[in-house]
C-alpha positions, 0 to 999 in steps of 0.5 A: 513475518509478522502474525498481524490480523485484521483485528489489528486494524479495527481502527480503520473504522474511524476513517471510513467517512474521510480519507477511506472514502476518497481514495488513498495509498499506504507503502510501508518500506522496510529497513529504510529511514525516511530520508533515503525514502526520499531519496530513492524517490528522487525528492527535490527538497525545492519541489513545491507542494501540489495536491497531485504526487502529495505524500508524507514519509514517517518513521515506523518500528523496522523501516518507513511508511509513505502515505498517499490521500490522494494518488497510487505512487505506491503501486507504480513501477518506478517507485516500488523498483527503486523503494525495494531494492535491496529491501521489502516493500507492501502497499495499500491502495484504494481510488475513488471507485474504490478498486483496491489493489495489494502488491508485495514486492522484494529486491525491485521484483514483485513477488505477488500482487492482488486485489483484496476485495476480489481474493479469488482474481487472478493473482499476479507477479514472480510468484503470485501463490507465495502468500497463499498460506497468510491469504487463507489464515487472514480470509483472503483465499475464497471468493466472498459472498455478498449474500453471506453476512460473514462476506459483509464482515470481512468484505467490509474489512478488506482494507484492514485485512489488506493492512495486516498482510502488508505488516506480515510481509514487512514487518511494519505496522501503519499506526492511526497516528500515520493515518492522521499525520502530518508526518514528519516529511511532506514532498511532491512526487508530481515528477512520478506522473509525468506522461511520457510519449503519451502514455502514463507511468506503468504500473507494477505488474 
């Protein structure tokens, strides 16, 4: 693993005002290209765009990056199964109401996932305490103090510091240039949300 930190990250900043605020999904996949990100999403290259299951896939040094503006692909259990199997997957997701959530996942299993504004939650997945040490040396193992101003720093940098665990664990690092985009490849993943018998995609848990 990598010994990213949130630091690395500071240029989050800039997109605070914009996609920061109206929710977003970062995926980065190890060891896979593109394409065959796609094609474990089962992508139909005819599928047209529509803003619901709209993601762009990129190239990134050690694998790909998927981001989402809008949605949590990411972190549904039909896409993070497929997109890690046989590999390693972290994602980044935060929604409107800015809940947030981090899941780590390895050969179609999550090993831990977390929510990075609340470290001290119940962590969650095959081995939720396998990323204590790097939760502690990234400042994500206490409860944070909204009533300290080191809680206002970090607590305000959680996205960021959630970005540096996602590249510890995979090795990849997500570049303002992805945040931007376009990426390379624009595809519907609209076929991910379906409702099925009345009940929407599972989640990774």
């Amino acid at each position: 693993m990598t010994r990213a930190t949130a630091l690395d990250y500071l240029w989050w900043e800039e997109f605070r005002g914009g996609l920061g605020v109206s929710g977003f999904c970062f995926t980065l996949v190890a060891g896979l290209r593109p394409a065959e990100v796609l094609e474990r999403l089962a992508v139909k290259p005819d599928a047209p765009l529509q803003a619901m299951g709209y993601i762009e896939v990129g190239p990134a040094e050690g694998g790909s990056v998927i981001v989402e503006p809008a949605g949590h692909m990411g972190i549904m259990r039909d896409a993070v199964v497929p997109l890690s199997a046989a590999t390693a997957l972290a994602t980044v997701h935060k929604n409107v109401l800015q809940h947030a959530m981090f899941i780590y996942a390895v050969d179609g299993k999550v090993i831990t996932g977390l929510g990075p504004m609340f470290p001290d939650a119940p962590r969650w997945g095959a081995e939720p305490d396998r990323l204590l040490s790097h939760l502690a040396d990234l400042g994500l193992a206490d409860e944070f103090d909204e009533d300290d101003e080191e809680w206002l720093a970090l607590g305000g940098r959680y996205v960021q510091t959630a970005l540096a665990l996602a590249e510890r664990c995979t090795g990849i690092r997500l570049t303002p240039e992805h945040v931007r985009g376009p990426l390379p490849h624009a595809a519907s993943v609209a076929h991910l949300y379906e409702i099925r018998d009345g009940r929407p995609p599972p989640l990774a848990y």
